[in-house]
Phi, psi and omega in degrees: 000346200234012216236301185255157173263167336239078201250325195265138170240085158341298195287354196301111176314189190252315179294313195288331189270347170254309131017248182338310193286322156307286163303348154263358167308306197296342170250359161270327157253041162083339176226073169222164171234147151168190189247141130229109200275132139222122158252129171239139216228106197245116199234152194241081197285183158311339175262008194079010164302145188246164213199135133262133156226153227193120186225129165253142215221084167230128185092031206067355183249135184272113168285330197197145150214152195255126183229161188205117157311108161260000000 
């Protein structure tokens, strides 16, 4: 989950990745609460350049967001 884009967050700290690793423990076993967002964003600027960008969201708080040339 943590290794390619854009499936993967490169920039992720080691602390934010066990954070993350938490809140989803907690929801494979039923007892935990909390959120986790991934948004990707496909963006066409004016000059026409394309982009992905991409943020992981756990609890409302953003640990990473990513941009890419495609």
């Amino acid at each position: 989950m943590l290794s390619d884009f854009p499936h993967g967050f490169q920039a992720l700290s080691q602390e934010d990745a066990m954070h993350l690793h938490s809140v989803v423990s907690g929801f494979l076993n039923a007892d935990g609460k909390g959120s986790i967002e991934l948004l990707q964003t496909l963006v066409v600027d004016i000059d026409g350049q394309r982009s992905a960008q991409k943020a992981l969201l756990v609890n409302g708080i953003v640990l990473c967001t990513e941009e890419r040339e495609i």
